[in-house]
Structures are given as structure tokens and as C-alpha cells.
C-alpha positions as CSV (number, residue, x, y, z in Angstrom):
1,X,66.3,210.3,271.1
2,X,67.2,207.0,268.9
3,X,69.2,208.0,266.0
4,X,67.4,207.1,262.5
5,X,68.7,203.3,260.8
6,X,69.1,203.2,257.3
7,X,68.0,200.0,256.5
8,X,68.0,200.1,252.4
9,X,68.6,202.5,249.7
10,X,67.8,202.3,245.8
11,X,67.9,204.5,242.8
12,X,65.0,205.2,241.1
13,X,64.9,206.1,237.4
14,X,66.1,209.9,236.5
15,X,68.9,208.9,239.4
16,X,66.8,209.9,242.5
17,X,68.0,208.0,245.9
18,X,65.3,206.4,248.0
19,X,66.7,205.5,251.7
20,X,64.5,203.4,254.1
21,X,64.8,204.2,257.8
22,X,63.7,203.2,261.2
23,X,63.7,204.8,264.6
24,X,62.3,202.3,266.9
25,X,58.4,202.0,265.2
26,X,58.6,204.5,263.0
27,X,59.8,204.2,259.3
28,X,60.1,206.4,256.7
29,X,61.2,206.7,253.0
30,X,62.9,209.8,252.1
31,X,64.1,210.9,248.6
32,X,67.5,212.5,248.0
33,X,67.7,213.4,251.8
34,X,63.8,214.7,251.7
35,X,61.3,212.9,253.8
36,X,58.8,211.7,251.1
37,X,56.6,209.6,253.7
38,X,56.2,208.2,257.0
39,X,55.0,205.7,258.7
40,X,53.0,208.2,261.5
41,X,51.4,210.2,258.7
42,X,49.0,207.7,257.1
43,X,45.9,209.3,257.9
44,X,45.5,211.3,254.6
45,X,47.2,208.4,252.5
46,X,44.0,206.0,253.5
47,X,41.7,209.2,252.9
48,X,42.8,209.5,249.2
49,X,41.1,206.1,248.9
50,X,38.3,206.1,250.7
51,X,37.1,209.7,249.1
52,X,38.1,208.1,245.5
53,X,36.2,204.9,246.0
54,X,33.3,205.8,248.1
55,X,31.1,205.9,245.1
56,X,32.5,202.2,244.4
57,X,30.7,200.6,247.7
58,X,28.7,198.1,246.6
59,X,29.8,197.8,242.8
60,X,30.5,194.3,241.4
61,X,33.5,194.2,239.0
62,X,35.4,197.5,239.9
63,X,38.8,198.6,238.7
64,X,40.9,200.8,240.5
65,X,44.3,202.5,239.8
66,X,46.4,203.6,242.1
67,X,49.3,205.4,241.3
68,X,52.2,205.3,243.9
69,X,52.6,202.1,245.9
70,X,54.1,204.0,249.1
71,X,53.8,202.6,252.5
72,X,50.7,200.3,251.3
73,X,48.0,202.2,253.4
74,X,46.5,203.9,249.8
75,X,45.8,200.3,248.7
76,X,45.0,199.3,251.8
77,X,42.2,201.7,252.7
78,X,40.7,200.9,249.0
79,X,40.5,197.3,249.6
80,X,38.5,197.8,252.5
81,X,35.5,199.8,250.5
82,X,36.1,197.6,247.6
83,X,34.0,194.5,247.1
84,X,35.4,191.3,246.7
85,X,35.5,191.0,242.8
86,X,37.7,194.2,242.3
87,X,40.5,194.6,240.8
88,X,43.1,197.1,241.9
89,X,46.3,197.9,239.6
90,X,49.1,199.5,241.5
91,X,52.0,201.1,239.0
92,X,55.1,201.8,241.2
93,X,58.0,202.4,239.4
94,X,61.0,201.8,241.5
95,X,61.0,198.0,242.5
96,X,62.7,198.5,245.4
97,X,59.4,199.8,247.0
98,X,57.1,197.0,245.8
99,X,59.8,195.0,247.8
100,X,59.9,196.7,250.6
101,X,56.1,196.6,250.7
102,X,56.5,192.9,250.7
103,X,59.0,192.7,253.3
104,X,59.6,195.1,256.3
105,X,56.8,197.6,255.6
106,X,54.3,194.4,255.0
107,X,52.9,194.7,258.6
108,X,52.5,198.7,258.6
109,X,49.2,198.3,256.6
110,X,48.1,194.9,257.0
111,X,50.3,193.6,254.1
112,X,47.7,194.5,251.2
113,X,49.8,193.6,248.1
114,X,49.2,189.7,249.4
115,X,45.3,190.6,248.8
116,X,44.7,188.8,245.6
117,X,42.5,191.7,244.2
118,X,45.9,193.6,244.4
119,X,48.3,193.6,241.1
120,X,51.3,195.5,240.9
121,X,52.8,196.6,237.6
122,X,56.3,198.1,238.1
123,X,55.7,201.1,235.6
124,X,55.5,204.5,235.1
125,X,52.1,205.3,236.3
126,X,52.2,208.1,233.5
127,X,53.0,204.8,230.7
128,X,49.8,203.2,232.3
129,X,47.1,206.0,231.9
130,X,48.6,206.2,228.3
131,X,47.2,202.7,227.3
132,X,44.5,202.4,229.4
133,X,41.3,204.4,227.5
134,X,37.9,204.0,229.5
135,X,39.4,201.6,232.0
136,X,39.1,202.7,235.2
137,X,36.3,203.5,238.1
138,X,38.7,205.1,239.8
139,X,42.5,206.7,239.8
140,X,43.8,207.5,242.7
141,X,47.7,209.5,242.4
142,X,50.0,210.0,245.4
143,X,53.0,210.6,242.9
144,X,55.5,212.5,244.5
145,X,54.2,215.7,246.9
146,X,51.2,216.2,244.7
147,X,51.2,219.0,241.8
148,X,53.6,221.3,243.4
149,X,56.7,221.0,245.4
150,X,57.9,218.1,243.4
151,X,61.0,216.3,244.1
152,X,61.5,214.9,240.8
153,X,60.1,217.2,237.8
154,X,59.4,214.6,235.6
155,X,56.5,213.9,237.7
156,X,54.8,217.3,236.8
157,X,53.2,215.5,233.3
158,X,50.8,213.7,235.6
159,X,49.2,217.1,236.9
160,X,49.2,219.3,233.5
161,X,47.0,219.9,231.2
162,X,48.1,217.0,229.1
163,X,48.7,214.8,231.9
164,X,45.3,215.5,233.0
165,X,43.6,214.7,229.6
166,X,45.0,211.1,229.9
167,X,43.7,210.5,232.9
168,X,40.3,211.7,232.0
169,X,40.6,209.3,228.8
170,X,41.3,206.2,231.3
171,X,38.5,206.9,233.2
172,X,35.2,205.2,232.2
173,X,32.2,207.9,231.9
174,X,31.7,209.4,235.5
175,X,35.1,208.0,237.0
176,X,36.8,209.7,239.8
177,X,40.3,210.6,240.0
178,X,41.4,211.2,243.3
179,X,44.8,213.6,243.6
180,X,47.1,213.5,246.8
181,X,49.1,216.5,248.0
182,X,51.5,218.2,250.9
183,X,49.7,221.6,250.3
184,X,47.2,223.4,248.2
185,X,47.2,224.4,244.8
186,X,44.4,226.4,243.2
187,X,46.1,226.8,239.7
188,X,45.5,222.8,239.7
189,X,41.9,223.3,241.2
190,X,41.5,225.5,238.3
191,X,42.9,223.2,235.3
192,X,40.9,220.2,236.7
193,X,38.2,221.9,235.9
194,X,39.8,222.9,232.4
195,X,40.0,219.0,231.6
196,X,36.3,218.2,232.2
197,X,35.9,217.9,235.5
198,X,33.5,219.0,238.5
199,X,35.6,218.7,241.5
200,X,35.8,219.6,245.3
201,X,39.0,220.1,247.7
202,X,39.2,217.9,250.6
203,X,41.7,218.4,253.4
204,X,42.0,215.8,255.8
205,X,44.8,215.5,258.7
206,X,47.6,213.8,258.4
207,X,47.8,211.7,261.1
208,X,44.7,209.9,262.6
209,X,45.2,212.4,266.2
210,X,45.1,216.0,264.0
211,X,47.6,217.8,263.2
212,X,48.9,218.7,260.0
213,X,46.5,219.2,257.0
214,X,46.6,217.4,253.6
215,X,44.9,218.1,250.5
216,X,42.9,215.8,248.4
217,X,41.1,216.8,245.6
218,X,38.4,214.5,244.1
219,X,37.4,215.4,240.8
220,X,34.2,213.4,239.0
221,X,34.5,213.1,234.9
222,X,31.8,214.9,233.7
């Protein structure tokens, strides 16, 4: 078997190390020696937009937030339900992976941040919600491995009770926030429903051939 090619490396803010890599076709990023996401296990990634914005088919003037650039296929998959007037903010906060997006992981997922719909805002997705009161159709979060088994704990503010209660402000009135995750949680089932919302637990595959499950949870603001 090829051996893996590190091809970049960055440090994110709070001093984690990102490292790009490539073994023939497939690339992944992972995160202080932790594989955070791959190339070959997109399937779930595209079904975290196309759950959060299926209520959005067919609305003029939609606004979607995603938070977590990744390997593009999240933005991707919600440009393809969203109509051509949309606007979709994507808040990635280590620059290195907006450009890597723009460079060698461009052609993964159809190079989406060159759709003009698509603006990236190299932030803190937690600094966004905080400013962005009844703003939002849709919020869409693949921020780290989802509410539990984080690799950086500064990402559990997004999924507490507090975190939560932002992103219910940011949504306009019967906005859908769409939550990405390795593995289930039901504490989190449970305090989604504490903030105000009716919700229900998907869990799609991982890849587009089976395998592995995924958990998405798509939660409505009552």
C-alpha cells in the first residue's frame, strides 16, 4: 500500500495542528495526528445539507450558514437545493482550509467556494451566531466530531445549552439547524429539545456504498 504524503500543515487557533495528506486519490485532513475527514467519507457531509435545506427548495432569497468549511462537499450539496438568489455564509476559522479548498481539494466537490452565492468569513463560527439575531433559514454545524468526542474543547460552546440558545436566536422563526456527528448522543437529543426545538435523529452512511453510520440531527425552531 502507498504510504500517506503530507502535503501541508497549519496551526489552528488554541495551537491544534491540521496536516493534509494524500495517498494516490484519497486526501484527508487530520488534527493533531487524528483523522478529522476524508475524502471517501463524504456521503453524510452532503446529507447534513440536503436534510437542513430541504425545506429551502424553492425559496427565493435564502440564507444559509454553514459552519465548518471542510472538504467543500457540505457547501456543495447546499448549493445544489438552493435557488439561485441564495446566499450561503461559510465561517471557517483556520485559513489554511479556505485555501486548501481553493487549491488542491477544489476538484473533490466541484470547487463550490467559486459559486458566487458562496461567502466565506474566516471566523469563529461561535463569533458569527453571536451577531447574527433572526438571520438565518438554515445553520448547518460540522464543527469538530459533533457534540461529543471533540478534538478541541473549545468547540463544546457550540453544542451546550448556551451555545444552543444562540443558534436558536440566529435563526429566523421556523429555521432549521442541522448538527453533524461521528456518533450519537442523546443527552444532546435531549437539550435540543430544552432550547426550543422539535427535532428528529437522522443517520445516514458515511460513504455513498454503506458502511459506517453518521448521525445528523435536524432540529426545526419552534
Amino acid at each position: 500500500m502507498k504510504p500517506w504524503t503530507e502535503l501541508d500543515r497549519a496551526t489552528a487557533p488554541g495551537g491544534s495542528v491540521l496536516v493534509l495528506c494524500q495517498r494516490g486519490k484519497e486526501l484527508v485532513i487530520r488534527v493533531d495526528g487524528f483523522e478529522l475527514m476524508g475524502s471517501r467519507a463524504s456521503a453524510s457531509e452532503a446529507q447534513l445539507a440536503a436534510l437542513g435545506c430541504a425545506a429551502l427548495r424553492g425559496t427565493s432569497g435564502a440564507r444559509v450558514l454553514i459552519g465548518g468549511l471542510g472538504m467543500g462537499f457540505t457547501l456543495r450539496a447546499a448549493l445544489r437545493v438552493l435557488e439561485g438568489d441564495a446566499v450561503v455564509d461559510v465561517a471557517e476559522l483556520v485559513p489554511a482550509v479556505v485555501k486548501w479548498n481553493r487549491g488542491v481539494l477544489a476538484p473533490l466537490a466541484g470547487a463550490p467556494l467559486e459559486d458566487p452565492r458562496a461567502h466565506v468569513i474566516e471566523e469563529d463560527v461561535a463569533h458569527v451566531l453571536k451577531r447574527s439575531d433572526g438571520t438565518y433559514d438554515a445553520i448547518l454545524l460540522d464543527v469538530d466530531n459533533g457534540p461529543s468526542a471533540l478534538t478541541a474543547p473549545a468547540n463544546a460552546r457550540l453544542y451546550d445549552d448556551a451555545g444552543l440558545a444562540r443558534a436558536r436566536r440566529a435563526l429566523k422563526p421556523g429555521g432549521v439547524l442541522a448538527v453533524w456527528s461521528t456518533g450519537d448522543d442523546p443527552k444532546f437529543t435531549a437539550r435540543l429539545g430544552k432550547a426550543g426545538f422539535t427535532t428528529r435523529v437522522e443517520r445516514p452512511t458515511a460513504t455513498f456504498g454503506g458502511g459506517r453510520r453518521h448521525v445528523i440531527w435536524v432540529a426545526k425552531r419552534e
